[in-house]
C-alpha positions as CSV (number, residue, x, y, z in Angstrom):
1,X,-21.3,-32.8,21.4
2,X,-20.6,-29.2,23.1
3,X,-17.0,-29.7,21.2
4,X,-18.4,-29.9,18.1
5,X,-21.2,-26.9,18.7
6,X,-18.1,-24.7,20.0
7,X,-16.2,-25.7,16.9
8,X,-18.7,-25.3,14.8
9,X,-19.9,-21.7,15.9
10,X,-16.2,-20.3,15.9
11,X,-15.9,-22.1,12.2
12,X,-19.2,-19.5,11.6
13,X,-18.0,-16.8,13.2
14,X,-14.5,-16.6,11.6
15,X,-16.3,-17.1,8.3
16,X,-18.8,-13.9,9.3
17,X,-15.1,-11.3,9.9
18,X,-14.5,-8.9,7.1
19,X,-10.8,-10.2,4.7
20,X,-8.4,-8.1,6.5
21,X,-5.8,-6.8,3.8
22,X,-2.6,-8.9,4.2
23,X,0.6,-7.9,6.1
24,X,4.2,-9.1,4.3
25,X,7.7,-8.8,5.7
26,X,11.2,-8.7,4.1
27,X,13.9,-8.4,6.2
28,X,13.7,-5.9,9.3
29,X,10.7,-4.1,7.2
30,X,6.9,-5.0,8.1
31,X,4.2,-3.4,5.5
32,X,0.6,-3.1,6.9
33,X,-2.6,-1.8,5.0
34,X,-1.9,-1.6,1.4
35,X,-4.5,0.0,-0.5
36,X,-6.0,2.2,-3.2
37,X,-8.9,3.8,-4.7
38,X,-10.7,3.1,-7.1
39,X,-10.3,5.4,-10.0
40,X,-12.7,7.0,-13.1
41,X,-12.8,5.1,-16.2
42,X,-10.6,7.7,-18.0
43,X,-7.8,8.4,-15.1
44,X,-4.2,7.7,-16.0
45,X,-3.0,7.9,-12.7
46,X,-3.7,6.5,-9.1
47,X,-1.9,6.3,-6.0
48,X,-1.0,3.5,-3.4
49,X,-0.9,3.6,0.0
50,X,0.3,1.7,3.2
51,X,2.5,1.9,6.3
52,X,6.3,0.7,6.4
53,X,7.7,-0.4,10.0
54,X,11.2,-0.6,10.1
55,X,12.2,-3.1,12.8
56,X,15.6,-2.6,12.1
57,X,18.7,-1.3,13.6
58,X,19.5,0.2,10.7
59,X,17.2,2.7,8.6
60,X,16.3,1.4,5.1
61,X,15.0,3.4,1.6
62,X,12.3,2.9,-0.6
63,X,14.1,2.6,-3.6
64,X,11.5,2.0,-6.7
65,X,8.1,0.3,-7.2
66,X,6.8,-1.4,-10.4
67,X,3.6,-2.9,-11.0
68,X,1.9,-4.5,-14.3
69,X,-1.2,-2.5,-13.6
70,X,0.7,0.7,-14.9
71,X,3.6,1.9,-17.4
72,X,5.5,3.6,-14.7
73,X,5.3,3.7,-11.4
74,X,7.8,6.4,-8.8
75,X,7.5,6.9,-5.3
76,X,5.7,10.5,-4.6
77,X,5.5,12.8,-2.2
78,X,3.1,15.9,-1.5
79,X,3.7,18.8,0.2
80,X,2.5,22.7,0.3
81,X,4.5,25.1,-1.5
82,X,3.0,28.4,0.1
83,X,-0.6,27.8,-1.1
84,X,0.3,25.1,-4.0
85,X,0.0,21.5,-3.2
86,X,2.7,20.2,-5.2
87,X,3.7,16.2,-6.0
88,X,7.0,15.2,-7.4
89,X,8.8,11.7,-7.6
90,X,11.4,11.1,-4.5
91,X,14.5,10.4,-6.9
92,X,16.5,8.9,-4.1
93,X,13.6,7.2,-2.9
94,X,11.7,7.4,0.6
95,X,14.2,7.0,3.8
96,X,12.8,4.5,6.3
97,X,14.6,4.9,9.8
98,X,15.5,2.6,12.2
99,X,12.6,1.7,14.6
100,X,10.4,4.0,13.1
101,X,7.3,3.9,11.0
102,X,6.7,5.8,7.8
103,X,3.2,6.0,6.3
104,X,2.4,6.2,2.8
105,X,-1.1,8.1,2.8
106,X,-3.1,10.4,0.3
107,X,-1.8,13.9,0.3
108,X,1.9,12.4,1.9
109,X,4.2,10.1,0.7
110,X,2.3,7.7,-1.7
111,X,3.0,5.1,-4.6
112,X,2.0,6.7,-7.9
113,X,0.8,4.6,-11.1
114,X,1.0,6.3,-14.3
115,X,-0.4,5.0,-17.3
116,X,-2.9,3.4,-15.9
117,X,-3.5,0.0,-18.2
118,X,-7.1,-0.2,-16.9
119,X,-9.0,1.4,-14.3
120,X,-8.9,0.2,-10.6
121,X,-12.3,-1.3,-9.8
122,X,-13.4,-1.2,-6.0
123,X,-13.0,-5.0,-4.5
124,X,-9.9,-5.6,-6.6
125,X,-6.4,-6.1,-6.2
126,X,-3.6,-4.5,-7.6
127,X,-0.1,-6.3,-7.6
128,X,3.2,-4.1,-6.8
129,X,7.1,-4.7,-6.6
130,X,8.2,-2.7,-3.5
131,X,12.5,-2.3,-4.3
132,X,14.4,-1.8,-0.7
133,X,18.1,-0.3,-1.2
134,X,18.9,-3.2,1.6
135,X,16.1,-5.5,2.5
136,X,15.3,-6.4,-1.7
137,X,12.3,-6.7,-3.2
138,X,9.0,-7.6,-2.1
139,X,5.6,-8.3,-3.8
140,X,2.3,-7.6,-2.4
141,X,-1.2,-6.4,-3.5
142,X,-2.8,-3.3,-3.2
143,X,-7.0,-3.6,-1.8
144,X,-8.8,-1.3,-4.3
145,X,-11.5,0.9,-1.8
146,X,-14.1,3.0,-3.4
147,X,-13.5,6.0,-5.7
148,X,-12.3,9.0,-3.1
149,X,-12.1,6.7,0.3
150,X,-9.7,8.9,2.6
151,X,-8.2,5.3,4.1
152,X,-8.7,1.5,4.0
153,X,-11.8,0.2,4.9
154,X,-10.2,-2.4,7.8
C-alpha cells in the first residue's frame, strides 16, 4: 500500500515539472537549450539560439542550418563596430573548439531565419538542420518563448 502511494505521488509530481527543452548529440557535439522568440505577425526574420559543447578532442564548425520554417537560413554573428551593432552571415561557419562551449545567444552568435514562412507563435516549435563540417547533420527543434524573451524560460 505505501508502494503504491510513493509511486503514485512521484507519477504526480513528475507530471506537475515544466517540459524541459530537449538536449541531442551527434558525435563529440552536445546541443542544450534551443530556442526562439516569438516574432510580430509581419517579421521576416528571427533568430535561434542554444549552446554547443564540444566534447571532442578535436574542434568542430558549424557549417550551415536549414529549416522549413524559413527560405534561408545562415549562421550570424553580432558584434559592435565603434557605436554600430552590426550582423553578418559567418561564411565559413562558426568554429567549435575542442572541450569548449560556444553559445549561440541574442546579440552573439545566433541562427538567423529569413523569409519567415509564418510567424513563430510562443509554445511552438520550430524544426532546424544543424550541418557539422565533421560530426554531420543533426535535426532538432527550436522552443518558441515569448516575443522579446532575453533567454529560455527553463
Amino acid at each position: 500500500m505505501i508502494i503504491r502511494r510513493l509511486t503514485l505521488a512521484v507519477a504526480i509530481a513528475l507530471l506537475a515539472l515544466p517540459a524541459f527543452a530537449q538536449d541531442y548529440k551527434v558525435g563529440a557535439l552536445e546541443i542544450t537549450r534551443p530556442w526562439t522568440r516569438a516574432t510580430p505577425a509581419t517579421a521576416q526574420s528571427g533568430g535561434g539560439f542554444l549552446t554547443i559543447v564540444n566534447k571532442g578532442t578535436t574542434a568542430d564548425r558549424l557549417i550551415a542550418a536549414r529549416s522549413t520554417a524559413s527560405d534561408k537560413v545562415e549562421v550570424h554573428e553580432m558584434r559592435m563596430d565603434g557605436n554600430v551593432m552590426r550582423m553578418r552571415e559567418l561564411e565559413k561557419g562558426l568554429e567549435i573548439p575542442a572541450d569548449a562551449t560556444v553559445m549561440l545567444k541574442p546579440g552573439g552568435y545566433h541562427i538567423m531565419f529569413m523569409g519567415l514562412k509564418a510567424p513563430f507563435a510562443k509554445d511552438t516549435k520550430v524544426p532546424v538542420t544543424l550541418v557539422f563540417e565533421k560530426a554531420g547533420s543533426l535535426d532538432i527543434v527550436l522552443d518558441v518563448e515569448a516575443l522579446g524573451a532575453s533567454a529560455p524560460k527553463h
